[in-house]
N, C-alpha and C positions, 0 to 999 in steps of 0.2 A: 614483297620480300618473303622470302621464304624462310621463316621462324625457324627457330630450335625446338622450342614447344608452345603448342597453343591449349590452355589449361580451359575446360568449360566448365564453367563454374562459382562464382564469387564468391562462396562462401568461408567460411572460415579454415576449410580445408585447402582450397583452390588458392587463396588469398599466401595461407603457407606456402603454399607450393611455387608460386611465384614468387616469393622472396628467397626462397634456397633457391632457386633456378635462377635466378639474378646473382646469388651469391657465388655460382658454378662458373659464371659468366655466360650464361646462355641466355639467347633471346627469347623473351617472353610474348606472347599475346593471351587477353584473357576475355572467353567471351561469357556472356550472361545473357538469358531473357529480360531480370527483371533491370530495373529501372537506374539501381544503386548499386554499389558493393554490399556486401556481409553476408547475403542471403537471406537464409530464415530470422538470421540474430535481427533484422532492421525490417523486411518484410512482415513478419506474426508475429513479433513478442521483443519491441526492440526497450522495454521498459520493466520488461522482467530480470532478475537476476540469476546470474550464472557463478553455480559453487562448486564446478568440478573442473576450472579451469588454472593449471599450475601457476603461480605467482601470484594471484587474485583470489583471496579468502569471499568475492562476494564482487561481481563490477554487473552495471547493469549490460545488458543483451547489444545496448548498442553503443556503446564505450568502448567495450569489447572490439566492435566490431569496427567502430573509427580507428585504434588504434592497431588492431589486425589491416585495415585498408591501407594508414599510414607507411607500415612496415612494407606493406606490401610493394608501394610504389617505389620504394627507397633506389632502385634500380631503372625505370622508367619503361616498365613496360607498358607496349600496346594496350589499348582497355576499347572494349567494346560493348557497353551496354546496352539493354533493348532491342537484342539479338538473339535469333533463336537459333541451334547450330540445326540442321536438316539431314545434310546427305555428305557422304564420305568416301573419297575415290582414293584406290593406292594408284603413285605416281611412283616412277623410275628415283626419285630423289626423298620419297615420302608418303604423303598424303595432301588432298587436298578438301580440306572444309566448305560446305556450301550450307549457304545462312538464309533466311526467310527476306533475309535484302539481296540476296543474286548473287551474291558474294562469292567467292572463291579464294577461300584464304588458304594458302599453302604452308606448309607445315611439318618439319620433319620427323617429329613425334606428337603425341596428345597426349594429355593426361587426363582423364575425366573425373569432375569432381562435383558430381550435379547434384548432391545431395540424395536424396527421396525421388528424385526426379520433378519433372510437373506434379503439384499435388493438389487437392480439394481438401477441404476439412470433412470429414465425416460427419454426418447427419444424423439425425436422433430418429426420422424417420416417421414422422407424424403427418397428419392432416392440415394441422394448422401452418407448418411450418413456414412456407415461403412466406405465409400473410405478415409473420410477426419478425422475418428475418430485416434488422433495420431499426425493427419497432422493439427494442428491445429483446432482442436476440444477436447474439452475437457468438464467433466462433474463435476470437479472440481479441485481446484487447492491445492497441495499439498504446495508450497513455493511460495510467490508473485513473489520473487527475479526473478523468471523465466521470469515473463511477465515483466521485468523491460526495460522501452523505446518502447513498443510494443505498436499497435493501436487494443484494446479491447473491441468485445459486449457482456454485460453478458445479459440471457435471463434471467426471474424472475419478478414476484414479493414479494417474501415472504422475510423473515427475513436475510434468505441464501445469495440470489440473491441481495439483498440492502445493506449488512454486504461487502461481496465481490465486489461490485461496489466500495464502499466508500474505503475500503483497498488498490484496486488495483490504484484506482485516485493518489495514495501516489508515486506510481510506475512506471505506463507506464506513454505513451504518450499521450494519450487520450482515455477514457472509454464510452461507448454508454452503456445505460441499455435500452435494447425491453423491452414493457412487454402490454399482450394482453388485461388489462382493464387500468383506467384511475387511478384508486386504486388501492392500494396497501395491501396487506398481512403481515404487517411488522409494529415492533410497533412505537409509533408516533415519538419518539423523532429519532429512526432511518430515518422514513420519512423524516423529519426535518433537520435533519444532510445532507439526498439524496438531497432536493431540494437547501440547500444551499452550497453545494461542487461544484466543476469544473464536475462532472457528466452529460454528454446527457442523458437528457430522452425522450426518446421517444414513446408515448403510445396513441391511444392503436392497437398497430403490432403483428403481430405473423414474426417469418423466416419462409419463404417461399420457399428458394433454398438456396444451399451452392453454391457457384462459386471460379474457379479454376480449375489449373492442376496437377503439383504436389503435393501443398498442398492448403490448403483454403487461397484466397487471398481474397474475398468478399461475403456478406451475400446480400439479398433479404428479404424485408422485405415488408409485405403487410399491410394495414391497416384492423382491425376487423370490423369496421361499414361502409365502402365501398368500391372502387377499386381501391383506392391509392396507388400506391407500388414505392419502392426506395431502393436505393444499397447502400452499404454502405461498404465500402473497409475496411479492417480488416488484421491483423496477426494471433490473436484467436479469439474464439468464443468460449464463458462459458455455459455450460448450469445447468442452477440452475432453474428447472422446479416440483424439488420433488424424490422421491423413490418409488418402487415400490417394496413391501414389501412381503415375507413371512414367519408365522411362521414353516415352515417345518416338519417334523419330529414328534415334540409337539403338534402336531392337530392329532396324531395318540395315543393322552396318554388318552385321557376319558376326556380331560379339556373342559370346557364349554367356549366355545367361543362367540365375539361378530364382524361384520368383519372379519377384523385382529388383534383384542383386545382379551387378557385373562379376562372374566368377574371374578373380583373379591365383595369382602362385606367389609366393615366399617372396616375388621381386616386386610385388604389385604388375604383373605383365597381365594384358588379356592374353587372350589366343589369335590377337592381329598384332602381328611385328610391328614393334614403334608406337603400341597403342597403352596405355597403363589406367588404371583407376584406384582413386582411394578416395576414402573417407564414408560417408552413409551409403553410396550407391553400392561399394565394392563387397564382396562374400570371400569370406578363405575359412579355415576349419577354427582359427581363433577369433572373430571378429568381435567386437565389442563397438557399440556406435556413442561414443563419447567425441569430443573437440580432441582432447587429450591423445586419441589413442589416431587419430584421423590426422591432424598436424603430421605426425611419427611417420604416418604411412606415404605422407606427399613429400615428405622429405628421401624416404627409403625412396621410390619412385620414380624421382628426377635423378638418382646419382644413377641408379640402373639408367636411364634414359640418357643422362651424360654420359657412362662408360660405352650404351650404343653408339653414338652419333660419333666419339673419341674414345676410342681402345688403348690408346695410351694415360688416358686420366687414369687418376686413380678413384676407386671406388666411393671410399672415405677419404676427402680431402683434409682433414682436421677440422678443429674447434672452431668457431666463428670469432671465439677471443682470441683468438691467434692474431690476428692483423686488424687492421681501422676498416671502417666501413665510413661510403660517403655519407654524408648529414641526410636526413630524412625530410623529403619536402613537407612544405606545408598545404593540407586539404584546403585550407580556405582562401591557395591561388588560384587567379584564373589557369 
C-alpha cells in the first residue's frame, strides 16, 4: 500500500504526528527500531516524571507515553516495531522505505521523528568502567523501586540528572548529586525543588575512580577548580551525563544536515520533496527541544504534507472540537 505518510519514530513526537495525520484523514505507517511505542519516555526513564508537559502538572515518563500511544492509534495506523528504517528511494508516486527486514514500504511523504537518533549514553570514561557497569553502575534507571534503601550518586547537571536525584530522595537512603560546575542545566523551579530536598550536592566534582571488588562499593570524586578529592561510599552510581547520538543510516538519504540536527524551514520541509522532520532530530533558527514545542512541529508538518499530496485541502482544517472523533481503542487488545 502506498501510505500518505510513513512517520519513523515512536516517540512522543511521531506518536503526535500520527494522530493529526489520522485526523486529516491520511494514511499512517509508523516505524521504530525499538521494541515498544514512546521512545525515550519507556526505553530510559519510563518512571521518571515529566513537568513540562501541557495538561499534566507532573505524570510519570510512561503514562505519558501510554496515553500519547493510546491517542495515537485512535485512527489505526500501520505500526511497525523492531524495525530499522535504512535506505530511501524517490519513486514517480513518492518514495520508497527500505528496512533491516528487506522491506520496501512505499510512501508518499515521511515525516522523520527519530528523536536524537541512535543513541549511547555517555560515559564517565575511566578504567574501571566496564568491570562495574551492571555491578552497580548504571546509566539510568529503569524503576526507582530498585534503588529503594540504597546509598546513591547520580552524576548530572541537566534536567535528567536533577529530575532523578529528586525521585530517587523519595526511595533510597541517601542521594549525593556530583556535578562538575557550580550551575546547573536544569530548569529553575527544578533547581529549586534540588536545593531544597534531603539531596547532597555536591559541586563542582567530576568521579574520578570507581572503587570496589565485586561490585562498586565507592566513588572518588575530585574537585574541577583544584586538588580536592573525597570518597564517598555508595551501592549505585547513576550517570546522567547526556547521549551520544546518531542519525545513522539517514545521513545517507541526500538530507541536509546540521551537527546531528535534520535542517528544516518554517513548514518543517527537508530539502527532499515530500520529506519533513520534527521534534529533537529537526534544527531551524528557533528550536527549542521540549515534548511541548515538538508535538506543535508534527502537527505544523503533516498539514504542509496534507496540502502536498491534496492542494485543495486546506491548510488549517479547524479545531479538533469541531466534530466527534471515533472512540479510542484499548492497549490491552490483542
Amino acid at each position: 500500500m502506498n501510505t500518505d505518510v510513513t512517520i519513523i519514530g515512536a516517540g512522543p513526537t511521531g506518536l503526535f504526528g500520527a494522530f493529526y495525520a489520522g485526523l486529516r484523514g491520511m494514511t499512517v505507517r509508523i516505524v521504530d527500531s525499538l521494541p515498544e511505542l514512546g521512545g525515550q519516555l519507556t526505553a530510559l526513564y519510563p518512571e521518571k516524571y515529566v513537568y513540562d508537559m501541557p495538561g499534566f502538572p507532573a505524570i510519570l515518563a510512561k503514562d505519558l507515553a501510554r496515553q500519547m500511544a493510546e491517542q495515537a492509534l485512535r485512527f489505526g495506523p500501520e505500526v511497525r516495531l523492531g524495525e530499522t528504517a535504512q535506505t530511501l528511494e524517490r519513486t514517480e508516486d513518492g518514495w520508497v522505505l527500505g528496512t533491516d527486514r528487506s522491506e520496501a514500504l512505499e510512501t508518499r511523504t515521511l515525516l522523520i521523528t527519530a528523536g536524537p537518533g541512535a543513541f549511547q549514553p555517555t560515559r564517565l570514561g575511566l578504567a574501571e568502567e566496564a568491570r562495574f557497569e551492571g555491578r552497580g553502575l548504571r546509566y539510568g534507571v529503569r524503576a526507582k523501586g530498585e534503588l529503594a534503601g540504597r546509598r546513591v550518586v547520580v552524576v548530572g547537571g541537566g534536567d535528567s540528572a536533577c529530575d532523578w536525584a529528586l525521585a530517587l530522595s523519595e526511595v533510597a537512603r541517601e542521594v549525593t548529586l556530583v556535578h562538575r560546575r557550580d550551575g546547573f542545566r536544569a530548569h529553575e523551579e527544578t533547581v529549586k525543588a534540588l536545593r531544597e530536598s534531603p539531596v547532597r550536592i555536591l559541586t563542582p566534582f567530576t568521579v574520578s575512580a570507581l572503587l570496589g571488588d565485586e561490585r562498586l562499593e565507592a566513588v572518588e570524586i575530585a574537585r574541577t577548580d583544584g586538588d580536592g578529592r573525597t570518597v564517598l561510599e555508595c551501592d549505585d552510581l547513576v550517570v546522567n551525563i547526556g547521549f551520544k547520538s546518531s542519525l545513522g543510516p539517514i545521513r545517507s538519504w541526500g538530507i541536509e544536515t546540521v551537527g546531528n540536527q535534520i535542517v528544516v524551514d518554517s513548514a518543517f520541509r527537508t530539502n527532499l520533496p515530500g520529506v519533513f522532520a520534527a521534534g529533537d532530530v529537526c534544527a531551524h533558527g528557533s528550536k527549542l527541544k521540549l515534548i511541548a514545542t515538538g508535538v506543535g512541529e508534527a502537527a505544523t508538518a503533516v498539514c504542509f504534507a496534507k496540502v502536498l499530496l491534496d492542494p485543495t485541502a486546506k491548510l488549517f482544517p479547524g479545531h479538533s472540537s469541531e466534530g466527534e472523533l471515533p472512540p479510542a481503542p484499548s492497549l490491552t487488545e490483542p
